[in-house]
C-alpha positions in Angstrom: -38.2 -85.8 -59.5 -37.2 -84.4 -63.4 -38.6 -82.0 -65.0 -42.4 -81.5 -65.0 -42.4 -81.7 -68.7 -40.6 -84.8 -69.6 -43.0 -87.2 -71.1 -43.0 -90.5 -69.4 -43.5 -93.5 -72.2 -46.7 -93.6 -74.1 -48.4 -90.7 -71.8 -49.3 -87.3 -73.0 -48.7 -84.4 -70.8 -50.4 -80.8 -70.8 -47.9 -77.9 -72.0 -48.6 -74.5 -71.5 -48.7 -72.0 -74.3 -45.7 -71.2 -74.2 -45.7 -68.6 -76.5 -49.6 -66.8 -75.2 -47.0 -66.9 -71.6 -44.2 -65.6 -73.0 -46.1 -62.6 -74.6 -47.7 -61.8 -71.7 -44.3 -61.4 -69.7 -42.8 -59.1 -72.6 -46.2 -57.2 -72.2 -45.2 -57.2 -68.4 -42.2 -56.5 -68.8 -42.9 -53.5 -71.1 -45.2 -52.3 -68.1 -42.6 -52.6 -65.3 -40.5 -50.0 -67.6 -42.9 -47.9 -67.9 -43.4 -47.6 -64.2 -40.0 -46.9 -64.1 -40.3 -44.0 -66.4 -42.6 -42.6 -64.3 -40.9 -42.6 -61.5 -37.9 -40.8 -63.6 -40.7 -38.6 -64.7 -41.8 -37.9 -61.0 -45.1 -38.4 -61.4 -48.3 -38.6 -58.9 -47.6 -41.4 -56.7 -51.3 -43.0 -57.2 -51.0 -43.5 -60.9 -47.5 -45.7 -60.1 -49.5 -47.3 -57.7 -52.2 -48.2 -60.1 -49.4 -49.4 -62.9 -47.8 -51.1 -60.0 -51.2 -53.2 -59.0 -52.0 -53.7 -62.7 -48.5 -55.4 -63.1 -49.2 -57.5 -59.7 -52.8 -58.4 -61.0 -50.8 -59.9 -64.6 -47.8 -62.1 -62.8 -50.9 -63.3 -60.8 -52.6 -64.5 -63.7 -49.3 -65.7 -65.5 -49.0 -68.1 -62.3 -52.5 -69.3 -62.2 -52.6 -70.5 -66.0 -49.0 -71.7 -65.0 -50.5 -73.7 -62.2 -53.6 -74.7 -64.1 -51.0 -76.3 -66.5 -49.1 -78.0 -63.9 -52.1 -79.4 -62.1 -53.7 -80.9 -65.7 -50.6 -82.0 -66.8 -48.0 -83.8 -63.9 -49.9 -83.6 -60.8 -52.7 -85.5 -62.5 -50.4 -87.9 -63.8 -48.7 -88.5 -60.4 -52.4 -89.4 -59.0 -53.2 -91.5 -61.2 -50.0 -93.0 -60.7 -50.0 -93.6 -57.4 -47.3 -91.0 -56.4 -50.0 -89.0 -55.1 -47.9 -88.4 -51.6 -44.9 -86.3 -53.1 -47.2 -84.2 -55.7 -49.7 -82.8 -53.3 -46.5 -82.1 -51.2 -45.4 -80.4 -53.7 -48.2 -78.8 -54.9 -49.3 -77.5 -51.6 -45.5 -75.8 -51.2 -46.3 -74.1 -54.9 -49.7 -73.1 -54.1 -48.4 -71.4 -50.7 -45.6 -69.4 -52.5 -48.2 -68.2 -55.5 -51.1 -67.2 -53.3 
């Protein structure tokens, strides 16, 4: 299968935002640092944890709207298709590793 993306002839597929997803994984990515500065900073083990479930809680919802995409967009397209066997294959694999 290529890429999820690709747009076969005269059909329009759904994109993510790729720039909304991209600054939420700099906003992310900024929060993983600072977790690691409080660890160098020593500081109460509950408040990391908190940072560390707030950053857990974001990937989650990076993946959903990542999954929302892919499920408008090619797994749609593959049903109506008629490649339905391979994409809920798939799909069921991607939704097992996200969960």
């Amino acid at each position: 299968m290529g890429a999820c993306h690709e747009e076969p002839a005269g059909k329009t597929v759904q994109r993510p935002d790729k720039g909304a997803l991209l600054k939420r994984l700099a906003r992310i990515e900024g929060q993983v640092r600072g977790i690691s500065g409080m660890v160098d900073a020593d500081r109460y083990c509950v408040d990391i944890l908190t940072q560390v479930a707030a950053v857990k809680s974001a990937l989650d919802a990076v993946a959903m709207q990542l999954l929302e995409n892919h499920m408008k967009g090619c797994v749609a397209d593959s049903l109506a298709n008629g490649d339905a066997d391979a994409m809920v294959a798939e799909l069921i694999d991607v939704v097992k590793k996200v969960r």
